[in-house]
NUKE-994726 format. One line per field, with one value per residue (C-alpha): residue number from 1; z, x, y. Coordinates in steps of 0.001 Angstrom, whole numbers. Example, Ala and Ser with C-alpha at 12.3 -4.5 7.8 and 13.67 -1.06 7.14 Angstrom:
2
pos	[1; 2]
c3	[7800; 7140]
c1	[12300; 13670]
c2	[-4500; -1060]
***
This chain:
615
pos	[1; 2; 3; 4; 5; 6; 7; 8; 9; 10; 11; 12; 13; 14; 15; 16; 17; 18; 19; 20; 21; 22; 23; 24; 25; 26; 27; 28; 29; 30; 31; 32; 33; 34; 35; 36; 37; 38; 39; 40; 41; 42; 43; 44; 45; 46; 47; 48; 49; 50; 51; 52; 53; 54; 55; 56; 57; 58; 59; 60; 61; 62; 63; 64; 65; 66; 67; 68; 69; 70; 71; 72; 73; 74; 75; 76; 77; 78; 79; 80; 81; 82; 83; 84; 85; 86; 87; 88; 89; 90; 91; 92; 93; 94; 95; 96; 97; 98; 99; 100; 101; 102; 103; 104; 105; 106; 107; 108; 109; 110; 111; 112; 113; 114; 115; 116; 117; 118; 119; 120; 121; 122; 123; 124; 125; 126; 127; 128; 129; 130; 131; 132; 133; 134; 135; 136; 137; 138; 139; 140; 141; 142; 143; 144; 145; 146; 147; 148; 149; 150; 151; 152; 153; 154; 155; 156; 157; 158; 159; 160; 161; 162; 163; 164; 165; 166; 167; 168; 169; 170; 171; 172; 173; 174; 175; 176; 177; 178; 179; 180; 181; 182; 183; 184; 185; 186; 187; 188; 189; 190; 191; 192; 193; 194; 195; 196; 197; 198; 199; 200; 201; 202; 203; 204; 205; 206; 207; 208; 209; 210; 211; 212; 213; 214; 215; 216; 217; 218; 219; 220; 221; 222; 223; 224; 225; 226; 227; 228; 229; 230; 231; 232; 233; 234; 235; 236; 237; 238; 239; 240; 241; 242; 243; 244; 245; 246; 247; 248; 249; 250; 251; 252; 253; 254; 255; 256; 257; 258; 259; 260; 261; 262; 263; 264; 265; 266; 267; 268; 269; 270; 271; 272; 273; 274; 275; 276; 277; 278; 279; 280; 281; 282; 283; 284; 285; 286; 287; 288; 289; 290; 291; 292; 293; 294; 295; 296; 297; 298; 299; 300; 301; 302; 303; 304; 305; 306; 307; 308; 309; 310; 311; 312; 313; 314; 315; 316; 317; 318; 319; 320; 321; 322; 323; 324; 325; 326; 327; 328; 329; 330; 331; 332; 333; 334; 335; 336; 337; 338; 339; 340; 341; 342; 343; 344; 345; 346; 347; 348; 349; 350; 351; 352; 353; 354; 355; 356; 357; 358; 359; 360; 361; 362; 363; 364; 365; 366; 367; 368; 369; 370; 371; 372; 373; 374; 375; 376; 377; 378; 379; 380; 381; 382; 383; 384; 385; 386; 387; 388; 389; 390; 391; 392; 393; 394; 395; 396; 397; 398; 399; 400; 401; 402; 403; 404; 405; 406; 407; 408; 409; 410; 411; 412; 413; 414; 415; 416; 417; 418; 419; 420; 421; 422; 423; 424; 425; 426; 427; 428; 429; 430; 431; 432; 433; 434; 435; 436; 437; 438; 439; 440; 441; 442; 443; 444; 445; 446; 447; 448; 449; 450; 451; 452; 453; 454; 455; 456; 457; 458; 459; 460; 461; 462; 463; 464; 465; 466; 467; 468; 469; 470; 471; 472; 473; 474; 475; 476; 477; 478; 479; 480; 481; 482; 483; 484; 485; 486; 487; 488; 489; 490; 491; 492; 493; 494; 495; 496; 497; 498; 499; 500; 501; 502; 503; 504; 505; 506; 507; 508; 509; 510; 511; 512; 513; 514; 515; 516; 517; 518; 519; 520; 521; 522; 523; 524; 525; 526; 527; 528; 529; 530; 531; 532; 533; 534; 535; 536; 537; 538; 539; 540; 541; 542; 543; 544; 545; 546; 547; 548; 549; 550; 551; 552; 553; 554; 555; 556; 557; 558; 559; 560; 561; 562; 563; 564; 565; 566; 567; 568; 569; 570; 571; 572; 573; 574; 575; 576; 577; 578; 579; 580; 581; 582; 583; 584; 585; 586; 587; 588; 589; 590; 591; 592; 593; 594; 595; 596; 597; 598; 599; 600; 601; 602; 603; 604; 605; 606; 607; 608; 609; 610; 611; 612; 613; 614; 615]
c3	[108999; 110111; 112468; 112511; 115845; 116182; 118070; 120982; 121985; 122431; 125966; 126885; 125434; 127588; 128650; 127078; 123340; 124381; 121788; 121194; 117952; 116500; 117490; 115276; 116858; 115507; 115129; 111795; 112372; 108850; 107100; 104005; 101073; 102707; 100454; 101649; 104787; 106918; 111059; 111225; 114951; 117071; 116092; 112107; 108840; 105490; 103371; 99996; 99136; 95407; 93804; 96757; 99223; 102704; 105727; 108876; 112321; 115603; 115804; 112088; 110605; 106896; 107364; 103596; 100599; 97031; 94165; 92349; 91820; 93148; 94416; 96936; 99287; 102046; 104738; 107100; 109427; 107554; 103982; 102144; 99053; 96520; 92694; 90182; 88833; 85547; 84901; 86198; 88117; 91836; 93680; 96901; 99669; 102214; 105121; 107837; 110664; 112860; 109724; 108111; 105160; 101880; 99709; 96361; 95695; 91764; 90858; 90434; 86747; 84483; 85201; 81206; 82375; 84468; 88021; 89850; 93991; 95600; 99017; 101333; 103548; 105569; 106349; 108931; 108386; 107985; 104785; 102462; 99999; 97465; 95715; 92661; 90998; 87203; 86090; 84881; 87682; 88100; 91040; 91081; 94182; 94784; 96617; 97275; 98546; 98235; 96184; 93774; 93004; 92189; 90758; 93984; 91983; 90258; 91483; 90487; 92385; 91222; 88150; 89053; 92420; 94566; 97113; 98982; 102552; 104179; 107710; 108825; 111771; 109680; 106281; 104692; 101920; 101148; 98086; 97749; 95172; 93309; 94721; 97860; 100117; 99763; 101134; 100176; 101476; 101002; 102212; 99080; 99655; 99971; 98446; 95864; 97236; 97871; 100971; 100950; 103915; 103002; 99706; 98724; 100017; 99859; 99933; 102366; 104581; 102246; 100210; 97655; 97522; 96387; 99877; 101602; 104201; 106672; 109438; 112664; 115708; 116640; 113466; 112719; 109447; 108890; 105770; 104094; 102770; 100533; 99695; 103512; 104608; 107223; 108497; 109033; 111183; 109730; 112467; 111039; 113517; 113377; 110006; 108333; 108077; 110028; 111064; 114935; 117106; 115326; 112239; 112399; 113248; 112746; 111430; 109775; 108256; 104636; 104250; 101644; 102949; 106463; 108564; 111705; 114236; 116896; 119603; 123423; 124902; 122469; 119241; 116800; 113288; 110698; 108298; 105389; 104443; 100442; 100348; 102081; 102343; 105990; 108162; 111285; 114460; 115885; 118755; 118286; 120496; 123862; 121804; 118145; 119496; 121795; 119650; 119520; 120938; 117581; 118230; 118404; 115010; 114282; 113250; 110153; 108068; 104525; 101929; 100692; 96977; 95082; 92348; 88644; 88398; 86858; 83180; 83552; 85404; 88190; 90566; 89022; 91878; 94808; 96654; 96942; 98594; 99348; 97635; 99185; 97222; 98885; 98583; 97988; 99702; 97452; 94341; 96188; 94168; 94884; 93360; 93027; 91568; 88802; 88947; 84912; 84044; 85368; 88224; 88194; 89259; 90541; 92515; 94855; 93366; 92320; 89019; 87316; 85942; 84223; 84276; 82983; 81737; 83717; 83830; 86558; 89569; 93228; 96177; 95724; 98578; 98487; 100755; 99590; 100035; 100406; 98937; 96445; 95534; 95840; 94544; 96958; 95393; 95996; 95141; 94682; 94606; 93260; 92869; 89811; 89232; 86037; 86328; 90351; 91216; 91806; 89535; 90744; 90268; 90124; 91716; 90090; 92029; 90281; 90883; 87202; 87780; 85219; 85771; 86911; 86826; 87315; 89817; 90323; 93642; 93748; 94916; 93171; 94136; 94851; 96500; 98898; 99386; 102160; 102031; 104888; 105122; 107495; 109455; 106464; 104293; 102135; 101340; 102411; 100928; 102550; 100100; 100668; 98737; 98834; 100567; 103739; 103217; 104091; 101950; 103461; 101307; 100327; 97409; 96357; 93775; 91475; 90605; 86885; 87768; 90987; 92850; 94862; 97264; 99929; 103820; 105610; 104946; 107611; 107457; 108833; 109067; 106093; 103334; 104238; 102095; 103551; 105445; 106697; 108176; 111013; 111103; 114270; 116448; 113317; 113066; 110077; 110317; 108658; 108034; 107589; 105982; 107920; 111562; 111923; 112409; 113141; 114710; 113654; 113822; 111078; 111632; 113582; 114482; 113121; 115782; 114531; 117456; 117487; 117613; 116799; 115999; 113508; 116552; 117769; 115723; 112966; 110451; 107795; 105485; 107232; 104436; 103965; 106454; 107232; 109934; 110911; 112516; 114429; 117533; 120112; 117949; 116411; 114556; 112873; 110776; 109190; 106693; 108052; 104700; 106283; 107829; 105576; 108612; 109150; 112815; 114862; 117383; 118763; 116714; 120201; 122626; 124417; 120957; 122387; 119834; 119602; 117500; 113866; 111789; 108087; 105271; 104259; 101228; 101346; 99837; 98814; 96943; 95174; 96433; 98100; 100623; 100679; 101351; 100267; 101161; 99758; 100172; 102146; 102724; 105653; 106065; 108985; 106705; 106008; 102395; 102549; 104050; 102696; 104252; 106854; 109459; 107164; 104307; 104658; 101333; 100944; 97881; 97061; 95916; 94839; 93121; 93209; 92541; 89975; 89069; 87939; 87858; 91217; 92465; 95801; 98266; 100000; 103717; 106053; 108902; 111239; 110331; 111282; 114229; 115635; 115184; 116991; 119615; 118777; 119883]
c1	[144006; 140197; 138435; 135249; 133765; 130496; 127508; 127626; 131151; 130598; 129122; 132513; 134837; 132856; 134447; 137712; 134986; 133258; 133359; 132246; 130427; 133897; 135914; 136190; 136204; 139444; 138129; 135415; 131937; 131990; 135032; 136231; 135086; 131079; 130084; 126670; 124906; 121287; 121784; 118777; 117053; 119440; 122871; 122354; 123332; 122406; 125787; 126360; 129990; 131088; 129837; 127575; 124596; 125277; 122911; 125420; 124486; 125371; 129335; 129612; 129499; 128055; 124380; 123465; 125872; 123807; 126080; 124887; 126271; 124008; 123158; 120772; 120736; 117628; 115775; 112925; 112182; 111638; 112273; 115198; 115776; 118817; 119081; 120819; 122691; 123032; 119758; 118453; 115643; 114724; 114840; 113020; 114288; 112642; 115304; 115027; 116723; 116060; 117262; 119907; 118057; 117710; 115175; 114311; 111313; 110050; 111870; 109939; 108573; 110922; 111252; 112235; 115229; 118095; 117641; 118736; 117919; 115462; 113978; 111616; 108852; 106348; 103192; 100728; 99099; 102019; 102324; 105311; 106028; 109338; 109669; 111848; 113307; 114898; 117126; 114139; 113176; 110002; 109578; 107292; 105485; 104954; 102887; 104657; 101581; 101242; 104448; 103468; 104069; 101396; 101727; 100347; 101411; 103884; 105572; 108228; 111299; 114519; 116693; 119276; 119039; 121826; 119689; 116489; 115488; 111620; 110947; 108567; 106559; 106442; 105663; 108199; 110313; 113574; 115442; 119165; 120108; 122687; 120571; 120383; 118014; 114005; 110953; 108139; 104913; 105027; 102050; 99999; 97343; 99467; 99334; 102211; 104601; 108306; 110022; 112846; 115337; 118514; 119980; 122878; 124497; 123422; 119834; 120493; 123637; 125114; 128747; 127850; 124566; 124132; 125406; 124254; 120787; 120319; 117201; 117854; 115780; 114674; 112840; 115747; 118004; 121596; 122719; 126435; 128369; 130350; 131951; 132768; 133386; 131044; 127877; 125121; 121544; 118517; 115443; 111531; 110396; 107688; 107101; 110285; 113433; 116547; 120245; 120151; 122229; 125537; 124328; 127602; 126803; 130296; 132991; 135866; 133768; 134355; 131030; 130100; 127478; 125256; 124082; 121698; 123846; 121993; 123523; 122873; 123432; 122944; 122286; 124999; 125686; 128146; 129919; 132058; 134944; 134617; 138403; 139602; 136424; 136868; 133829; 133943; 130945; 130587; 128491; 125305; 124055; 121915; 118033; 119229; 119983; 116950; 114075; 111058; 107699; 105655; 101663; 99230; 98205; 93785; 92240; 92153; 89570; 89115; 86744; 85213; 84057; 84930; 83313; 84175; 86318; 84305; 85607; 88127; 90952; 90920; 88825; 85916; 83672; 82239; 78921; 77341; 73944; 72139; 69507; 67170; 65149; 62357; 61740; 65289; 68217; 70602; 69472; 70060; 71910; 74276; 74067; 77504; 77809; 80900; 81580; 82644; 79387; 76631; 75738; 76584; 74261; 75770; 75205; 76526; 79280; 80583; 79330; 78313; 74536; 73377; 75015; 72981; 74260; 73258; 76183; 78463; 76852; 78219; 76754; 73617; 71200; 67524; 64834; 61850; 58396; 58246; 55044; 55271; 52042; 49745; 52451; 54688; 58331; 61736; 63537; 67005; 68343; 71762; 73311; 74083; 76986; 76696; 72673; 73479; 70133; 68830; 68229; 66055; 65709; 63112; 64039; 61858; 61049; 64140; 66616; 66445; 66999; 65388; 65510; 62292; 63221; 65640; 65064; 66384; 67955; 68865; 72609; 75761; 77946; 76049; 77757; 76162; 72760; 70555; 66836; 64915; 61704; 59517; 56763; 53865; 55923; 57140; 60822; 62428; 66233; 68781; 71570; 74669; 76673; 80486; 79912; 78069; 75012; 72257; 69270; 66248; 63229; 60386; 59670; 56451; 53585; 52700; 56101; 54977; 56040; 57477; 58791; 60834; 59548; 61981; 61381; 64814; 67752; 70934; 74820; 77790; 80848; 82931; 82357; 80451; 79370; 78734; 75219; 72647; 69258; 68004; 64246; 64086; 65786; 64622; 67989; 70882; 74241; 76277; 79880; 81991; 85453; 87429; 85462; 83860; 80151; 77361; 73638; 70950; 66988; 65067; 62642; 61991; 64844; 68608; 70526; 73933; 75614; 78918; 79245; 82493; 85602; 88295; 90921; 92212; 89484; 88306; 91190; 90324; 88319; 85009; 83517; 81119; 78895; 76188; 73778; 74213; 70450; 69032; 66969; 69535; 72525; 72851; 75949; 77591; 79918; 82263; 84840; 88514; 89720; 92741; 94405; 92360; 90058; 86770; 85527; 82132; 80188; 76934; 74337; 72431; 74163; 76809; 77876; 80543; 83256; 83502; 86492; 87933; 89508; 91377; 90608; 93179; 94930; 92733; 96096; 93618; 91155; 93562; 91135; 93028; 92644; 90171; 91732; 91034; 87198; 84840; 81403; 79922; 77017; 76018; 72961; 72520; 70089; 70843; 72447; 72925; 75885; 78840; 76791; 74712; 74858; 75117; 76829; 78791; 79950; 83123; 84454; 87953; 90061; 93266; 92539; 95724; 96758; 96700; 96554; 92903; 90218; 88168; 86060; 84029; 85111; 81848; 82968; 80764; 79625; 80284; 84204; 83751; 82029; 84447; 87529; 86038; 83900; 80630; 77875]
c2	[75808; 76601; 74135; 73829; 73849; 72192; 74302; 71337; 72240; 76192; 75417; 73733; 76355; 78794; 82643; 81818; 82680; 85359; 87711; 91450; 92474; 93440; 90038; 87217; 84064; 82196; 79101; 78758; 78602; 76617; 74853; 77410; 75568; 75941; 78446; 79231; 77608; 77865; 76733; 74428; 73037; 71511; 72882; 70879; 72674; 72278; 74142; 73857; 73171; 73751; 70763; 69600; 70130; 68483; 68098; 68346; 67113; 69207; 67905; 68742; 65226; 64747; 62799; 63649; 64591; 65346; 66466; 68974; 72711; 75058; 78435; 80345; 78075; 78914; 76362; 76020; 73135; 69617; 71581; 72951; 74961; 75607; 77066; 73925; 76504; 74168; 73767; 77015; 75188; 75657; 72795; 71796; 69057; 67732; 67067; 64658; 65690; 62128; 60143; 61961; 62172; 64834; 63745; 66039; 67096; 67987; 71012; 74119; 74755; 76228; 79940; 80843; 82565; 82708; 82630; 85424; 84266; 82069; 81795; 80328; 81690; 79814; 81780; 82262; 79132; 77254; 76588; 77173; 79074; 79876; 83281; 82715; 86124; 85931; 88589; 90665; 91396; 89545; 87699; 84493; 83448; 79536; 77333; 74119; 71619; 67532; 67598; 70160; 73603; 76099; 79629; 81959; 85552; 87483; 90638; 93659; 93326; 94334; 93087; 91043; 90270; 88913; 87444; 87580; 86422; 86515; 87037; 84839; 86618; 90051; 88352; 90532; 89877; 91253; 91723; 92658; 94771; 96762; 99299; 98790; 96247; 96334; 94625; 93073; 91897; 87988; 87312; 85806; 88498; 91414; 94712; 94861; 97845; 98105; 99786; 101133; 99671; 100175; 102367; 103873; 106995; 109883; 108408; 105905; 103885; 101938; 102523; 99590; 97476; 94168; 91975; 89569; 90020; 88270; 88658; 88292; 87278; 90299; 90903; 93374; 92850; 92767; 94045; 93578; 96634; 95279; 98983; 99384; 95851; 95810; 94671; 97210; 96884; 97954; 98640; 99115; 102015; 104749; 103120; 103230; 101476; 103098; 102113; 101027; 102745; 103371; 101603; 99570; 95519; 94229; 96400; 95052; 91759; 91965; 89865; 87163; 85463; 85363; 82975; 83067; 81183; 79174; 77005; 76195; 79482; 82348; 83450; 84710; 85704; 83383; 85534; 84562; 86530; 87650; 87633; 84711; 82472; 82222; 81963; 83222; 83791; 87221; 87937; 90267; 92910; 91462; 92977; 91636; 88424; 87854; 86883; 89774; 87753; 87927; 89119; 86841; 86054; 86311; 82954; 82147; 80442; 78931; 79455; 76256; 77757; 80510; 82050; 82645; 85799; 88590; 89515; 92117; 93246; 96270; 97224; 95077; 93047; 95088; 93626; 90494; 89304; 86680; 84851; 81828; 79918; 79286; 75411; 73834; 75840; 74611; 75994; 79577; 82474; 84924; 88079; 89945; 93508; 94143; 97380; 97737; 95863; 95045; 92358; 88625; 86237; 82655; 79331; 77684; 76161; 79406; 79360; 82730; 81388; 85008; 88351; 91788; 94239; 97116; 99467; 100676; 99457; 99739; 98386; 95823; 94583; 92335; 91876; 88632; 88520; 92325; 94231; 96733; 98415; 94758; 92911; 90763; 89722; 89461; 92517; 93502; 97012; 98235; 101847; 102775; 105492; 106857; 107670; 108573; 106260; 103120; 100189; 97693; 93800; 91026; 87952; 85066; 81691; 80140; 82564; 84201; 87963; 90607; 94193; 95698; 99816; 102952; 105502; 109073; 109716; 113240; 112497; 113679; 110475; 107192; 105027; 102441; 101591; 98915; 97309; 97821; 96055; 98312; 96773; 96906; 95085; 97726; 98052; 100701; 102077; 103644; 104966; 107027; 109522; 110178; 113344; 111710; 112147; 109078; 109141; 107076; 106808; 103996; 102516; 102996; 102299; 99314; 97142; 98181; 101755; 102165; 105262; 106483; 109016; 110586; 110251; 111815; 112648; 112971; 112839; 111550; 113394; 111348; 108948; 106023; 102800; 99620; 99249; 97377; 97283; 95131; 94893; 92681; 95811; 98128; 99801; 100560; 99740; 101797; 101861; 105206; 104205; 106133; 106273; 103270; 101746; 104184; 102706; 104998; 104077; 103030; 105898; 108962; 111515; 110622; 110113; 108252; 106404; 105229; 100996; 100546; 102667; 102545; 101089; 97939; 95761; 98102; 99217; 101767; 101414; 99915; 98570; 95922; 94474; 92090; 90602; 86588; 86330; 83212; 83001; 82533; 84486; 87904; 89073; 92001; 91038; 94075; 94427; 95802; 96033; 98081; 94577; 92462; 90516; 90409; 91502; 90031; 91515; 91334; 93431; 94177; 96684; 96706; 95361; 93054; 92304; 88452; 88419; 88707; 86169; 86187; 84137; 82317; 79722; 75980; 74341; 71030; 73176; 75662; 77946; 81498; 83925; 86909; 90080; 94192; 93371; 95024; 94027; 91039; 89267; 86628; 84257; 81702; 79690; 76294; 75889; 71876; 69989; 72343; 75572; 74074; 76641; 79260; 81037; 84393; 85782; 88437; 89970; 88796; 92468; 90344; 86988; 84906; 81379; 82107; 85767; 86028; 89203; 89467; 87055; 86173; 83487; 81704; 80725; 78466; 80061; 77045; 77506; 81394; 80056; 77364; 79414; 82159; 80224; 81119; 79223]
***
């Protein structure tokens, strides 16, 4: 007969249970007919029995029995989750530790198929999320909020999955297959890829794939063999996924299932026995056991609008900028290149007002009030790829934009492209080619027929993009992807300087960037696209980094992240209450809940602000 010994008596059993990683510990961590259980805070369980899910308190005793026959049983604090398997449905609960309580929660839409695993994941801002896989293959991401599920994403995992398991603090997901054991990133915003961890011999440890995973505190994963009947491992170093040490966890263990084993003094792993059903508690290795302090996470902010999506698929939206109208602030306009069309033009609210046609334009940037010829307007100026120049815009009082001309640039690969206004009023362009090279010239003549006439020209050492010019310091900002951000004057010799590198803040690509100006603040504010934040620092030298933050999931709004960055814009004019210390503006590269084309998330500055303490 197994007993089941509750975590609170472990402390009183003391040395005569100590065990090494190859002892079993005769007495069950779980009676035999638990066929799947998650350790929850305090020594509780939530198992799932044949015909039954049970909450268990620390000395083992039943709190909450709820019949149903069920599979893939997973948990965080205050939430549990487990597959009907005769309905095929996912199925939340929301458990009450204090009262004993399960309570379901609407099951998850109908996933049209059989369910192959289920599990949970609770992200960086604390919200959770369940990743339902079907035998196809497919896995569905969900956003459980206010008692509701909402689609976040689909992704390509493996057909028929025996299980899955997400690791919290690295956001990774893994799946177990016949194959072998992959991950995932699970954050929403992630780039869909696999990664190999563990696959079978000759390409990788394992005799026979499809066991159980389970991670462990460390951030390390233990995978089950069930071809050798043991318990492997798996460490991510130097960017790939190895056996540690010997590779062997527990030898001789035959598992079934896994289970992260907390009690009062240690940290241990539950294993059931795929022959005999018998659970047992084996001791881990001292580092495996001691839980890896995670890294400080960056702030994270919410966008409080987001645009429509632009009308395809792909690598569509790049740039936006900013528009003010010049009476009411709140009738301003965002202008937001698509690079398979032409250039959106929206409000506020997000909503795409007028779009022309223009062709494949990249980068787009606007000055107002500047004078061309003995005209003053507001201008807009966007590179165009196929005609390698310039097409430029009239803004009207209202915010209607009409094209006003094409101009020849002389570059092979446009790419990025910044107003300057210089000192008489004129605007000024600066615009980049894939090769490095920095074209600065000034846009002359009537705005009937305006030209372009050539002033300097200088390079940097790689492919830059993003820019922009300051006219109070009268300086460009200019980003190379790969490097970092380059200061070079407005006029006179070219003399790049290096502001930032690609480093601790700046992750490759340095994309977009923009200038937050007021009379007691001024801000640089760059794209990392390579870790998906967005980094401050003062746009006078030193140029003192102030921070970076992420954009993350409002849950209320159904509004998500921001991540891939492209372009970005930032104002510190007043937009109304919803933008009242300003508007900054970032191109979203993966639109998700739901799956949609690209679109641009508007953030207010004072959120940016308080989560980084800016004055």
């Amino acid at each position: 007969m197994n007993l089941w010994i509750p975590s609170s008596a472990w402390v009183r059993l003391g040395a005569a249970l100590v065990l090494s990683a190859a002892t079993t510990v005769q007495a069950a961590a779980f009676p035999d007919d638990v066929e799947e259980a998650v350790v929850l805070e305090g020594g509780a369980a939530l198992v799932l029995r044949k015909n039954a899910v049970e909450l268990l308190d620390a000395a083992g005793t039943v709190r909450a029995r709820v019949a149903m026959r069920g599979e893939s049983l997973d948990a965080r604090p205050g939430l549990g989750l487990v597959v009907d398997a005769n309905t095929e449905r996912v199925v939340p609960w929301r458990i009450d530790l204090a009262r004993g309580q399960l309570t379901a929660l609407p099951p998850l839409p109908d996933a049209g198929q059989a369910v192959s695993a289920a599990c949970l994941y609770r992200d960086a801002q604390g919200l959770s999320h369940v990743f339902v896989i079907g035998r196809n293959g497919v896995a569905t991401q969900w956003l459980l909020h206010g008692g509701t599920a909402r689609a976040v994403r689909t992704l390509a995992v493996a057909p028929d999955a025996e299980g899955c398991r997400v690791d919290d603090r690295t956001h990774r997901l893994f799946v177990s297959e016949a194959g072998g054991v992959w991950a995932h990133p699970a954050q929403p915003e992630g780039a869909p890829r696999r990664e190999p961890v563990a696959l079978l011999q000759p390409n990788g440890p394992l005799k026979e794939g499809g066991g159980p995973v389970e991670v462990l505190a460390d951030g390390s994963l233990a995978v089950g063999d069930p071809g050798r009947g043991e318990v492997l491992r798996l460490v991510h170093r130097e960017g790939r996924w190895r056996t540690a040490g010997r590779g062997v966890l527990l030898p001789r263990a035959g598992a079934e299932r896994l289970a992260l084993w907390h009690d009062t003094t240690r940290t241990r792993l539950a294993v059931r026995d795929a022959s005999s059903g018998h659970w047992s508690l084996r001791d881990l290795p001292p580092d495996a056991a001691r839980a890896t302090p995670a890294a400080t996470p960056l702030p994270i902010v919410t966008a409080r609008v987001q645009t429509d999506p632009v009308a395809r698929f792909g690598d569509a939206a790049d740039d936006p900028a900013i528009w003010v109208h010049a009476t009411e602030a709140t009738r301003s306009r965002v202008l937001g290149t698509d690079k398979k069309r032409g250039l959106g033009v929206y409000d506020l609210q997000g909503r795409e007002l007028q779009f022309l046609d223009v062709g494949r334009i990249n980068n787009v940037d606007l000055r107002q009030d500047v004078l061309l010829g003995s005209e003053r307007l507001d201008l807009a100026v966007a590179t165009q790829r196929d005609e390698r120049g310039l097409v430029l815009f009239r803004i009207a009082g209202d915010g209607t934009v009409s094209e006003l001309a094409r101009l020849p640039t002389g570059l092979k690969d446009i790419y990025g492209v910044c107003l300057y206004r210089s000192p008489d009023g004129a605007p000024e362009v600066y615009v980049n080619d894939k090769d490095g090279r920095v074209l600065h010239g000034r846009i002359e003549g009537p705005a009937a027929h305006p030209q372009l006439r050539p002033l300097r020209e200088f390079r940097l050492g790689s492919q830059p993009e993003g820019c922009v010019a300051d006219e109070t310091q009268q300086v460009v900002f200019i980003g190379e992807e790969k490097r970092g951000v380059w200061r070079v004057a407005a006029d006179g010799p070219a003399r790049p300087v290096m502001v930032l590198p690609v480093g601790p803040w700046l992750a490759a690509d340095v994309e977009g960037m923009g200038l937050y100006r007021t009379g007691r603040a001024n801000y640089l504010v760059v794209s990392s696209q390579g870790n998906d934040s967005y980094v401050v620092l003062d746009a006078a030298p030193p140029h003192r980094v102030r921070g970076a933050f992420r954009i993350g999931i409002d849950p209320d709004a159904a509004i998500d992240g921001a991540s891939d960055t492209d372009g970005l814009e930032v104002s510190s004019h007043g937009f109304g209450p919803v933008f009242a210390r300003g508007l900054l503006v970032v191109q979203d590269g993966r639109k998700v809940l739901p799956e949609a084309p690209q679109n641009f998330k508007y953030v207010a500055w004072e959120d940016v602000a308080k989560a980084l303490g800016l004055p």
